[in-house]
N, C-alpha and C positions, 0 to 999 in steps of 0.2 A: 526541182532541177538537180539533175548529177553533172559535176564538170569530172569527165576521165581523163585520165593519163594512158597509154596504148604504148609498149614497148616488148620488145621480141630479144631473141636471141644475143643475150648480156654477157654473156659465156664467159663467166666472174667479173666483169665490169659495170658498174654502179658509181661513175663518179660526181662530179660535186656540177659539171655541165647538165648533166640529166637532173641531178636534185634541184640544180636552180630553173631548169624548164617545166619538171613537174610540180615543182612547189606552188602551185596555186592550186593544186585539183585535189577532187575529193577523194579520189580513188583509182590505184594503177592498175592496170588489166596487162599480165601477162602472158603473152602468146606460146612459152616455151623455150628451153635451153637457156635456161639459166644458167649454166655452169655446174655449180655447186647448191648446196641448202645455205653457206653460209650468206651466197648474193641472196637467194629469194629473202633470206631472215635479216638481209640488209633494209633492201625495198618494204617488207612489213612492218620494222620497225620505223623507218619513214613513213609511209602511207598505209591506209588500210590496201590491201595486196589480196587481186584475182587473179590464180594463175593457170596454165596447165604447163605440164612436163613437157618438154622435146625428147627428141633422138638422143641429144649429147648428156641428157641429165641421168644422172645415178639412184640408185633403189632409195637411196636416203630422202631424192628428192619427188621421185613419184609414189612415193610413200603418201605424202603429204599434199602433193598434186596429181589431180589424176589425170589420163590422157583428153577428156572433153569434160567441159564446163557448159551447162545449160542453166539459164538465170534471166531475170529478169528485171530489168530497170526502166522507169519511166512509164511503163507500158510498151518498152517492147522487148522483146526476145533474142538474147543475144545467144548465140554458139560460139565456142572456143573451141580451138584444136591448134596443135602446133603444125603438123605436116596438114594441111590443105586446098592448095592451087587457086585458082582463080574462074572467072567463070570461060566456062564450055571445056576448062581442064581440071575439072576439081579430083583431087584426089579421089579413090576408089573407097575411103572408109569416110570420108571427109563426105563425099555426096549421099552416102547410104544415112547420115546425120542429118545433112540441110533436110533431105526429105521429108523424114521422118519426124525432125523437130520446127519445120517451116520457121527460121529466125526471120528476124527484121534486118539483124547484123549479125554476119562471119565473121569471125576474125579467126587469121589463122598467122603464124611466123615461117620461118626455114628459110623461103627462099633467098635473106637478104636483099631483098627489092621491095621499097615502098610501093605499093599500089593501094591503088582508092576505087573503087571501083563499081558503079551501080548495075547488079545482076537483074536486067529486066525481066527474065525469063522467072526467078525463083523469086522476083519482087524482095530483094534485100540488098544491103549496102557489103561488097566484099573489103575488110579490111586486113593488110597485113602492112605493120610499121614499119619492112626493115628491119635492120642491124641495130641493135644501140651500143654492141659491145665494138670491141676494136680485133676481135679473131674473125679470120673470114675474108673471103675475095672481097666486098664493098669496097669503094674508097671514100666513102662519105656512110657517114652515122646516121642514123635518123629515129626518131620519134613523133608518137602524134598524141594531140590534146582536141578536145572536143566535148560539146556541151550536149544532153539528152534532157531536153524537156515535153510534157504533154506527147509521146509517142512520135517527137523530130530528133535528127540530127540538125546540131549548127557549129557555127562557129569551129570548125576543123582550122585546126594549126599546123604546120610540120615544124619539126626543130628538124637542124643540120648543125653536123659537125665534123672537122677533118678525120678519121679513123687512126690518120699515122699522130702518134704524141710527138711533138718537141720543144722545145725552150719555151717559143711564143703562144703555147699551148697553154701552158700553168698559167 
């Protein structure tokens, strides 16, 4: 059994809300726009850390993440991309991938919009967690944790949190 962590677009934030929602899983998968290398080398030294580069990340950091992640857990097959829609709009480089690598699970980040979403058409689960950083139109944070055993998903969680920081925050 893998228990994941699933967060997106951090765009240099990593704080101590998301460490204490991921802190129970085995492994965070990142969708993209991390900010900088110093968050990704944050989140790796917390957890073991799968990520891909977004749009906002710099040569430093797609250096060391590439734009798609193909991999496999549990027995099934996950896709990573940062830029890739959702079903019947999937991005145009994002669907030339589902095809070609038929996943079990998308995941992709950018839009800032948690969706979950089962694509019956390509038979795979579409995930993108949201925001977890505080740059960005959202007004709510989000992340997701979930369990992959014998070729299932379960146990999906969301976290939420305010985006704007203040007093009653800390």
């Amino acid at each position: 059994m893998a228990y994941i962590g699933l967060i997106s677009d951090t765009h240099c934030y990593f704080d101590d809300k998301l460490r204490d929602f991921l802190s129970p899983v085995d492994v965070i998968w990142h969708a993209g726009d991390f900010g900088n290398l110093e968050t990704a080398n944050q989140i790796a030294e917390f957890k073991p850390l799968i990520g891909v580069s977004g749009n906002c990340d710099g040569y430093d950091t797609r250096v060391i993440y590439p734009l798609v992640q193909c991999f496999e857990v549990e027995g099934m097959k996950v896709l990573m991309t940062h830029i890739g829609g959702y079903p019947g709009k999937y991005d145009a480089r994002a669907f030339l991938q589902i095809t070609k690598y038929s996943p079990n699970i998308f995941v992709c980040g950018h839009s800032h919009i948690l969706k979950i979403i089962n694509d019956t058409t390509y038979n795979m689960m579409t995930l993108n967690p949201g925001a977890a950083g505080i740059s960005g139109f959202h007004q709510v944070r989000t992340a997701l944790r979930f369990r992959i055993e014998n070729g299932k998903m379960k146990d999906m969680e969301v976290g939420e949190w305010n985006r704007f920081i203040n007093n009653s925050d800390n």
